[in-house]
C-alpha positions, 0 to 999 in steps of 0.5 A: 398591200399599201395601208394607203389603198385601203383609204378611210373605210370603216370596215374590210371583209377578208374573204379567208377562213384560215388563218384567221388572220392574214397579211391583210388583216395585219396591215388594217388593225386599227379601233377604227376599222371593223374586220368581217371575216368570211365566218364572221359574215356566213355566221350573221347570213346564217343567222338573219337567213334562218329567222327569216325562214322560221318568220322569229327573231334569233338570239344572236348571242346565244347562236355565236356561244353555241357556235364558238363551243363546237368550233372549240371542240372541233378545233381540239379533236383534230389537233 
């Protein structure tokens, strides 16, 4: 893919689970652009999703650590 054609977005979204990095991702690494990966995005739908249905805020920062320890966990149980 052509870094032109990308133009003067802010962000991309990568719709790929893995790798976490892709052809795509590669050729728009850059401070200005924000990549949203697909668990990036289900991660903050899952978020506003459940306080809304629960009618509270969520504490983002505590469900990202939460969520990042059993990715951890589950990444070396299958290595």
């Amino acid at each position: 893919m052509a870094r032109s054609l990308i133009g003067s977005q802010s962000w991309i979204f990568d719709a790929t689970y893995t790798p976490l990095e892709t052809d795509f991702s590669k050729i728009v690494i850059e401070p200005k652009i924000q990549i949203i990966s697909q668990i990036e995005l289900l991660l903050h739908l899952s978020i506003d999703a459940f306080g809304f249905w629960i009618n509270q805020t969520i504490d983002e920062t505590l469900v990202r650590k939460e969520v990042l320890k059993i990715l951890i966990l589950s990444f070396k149980a299958n290595i």
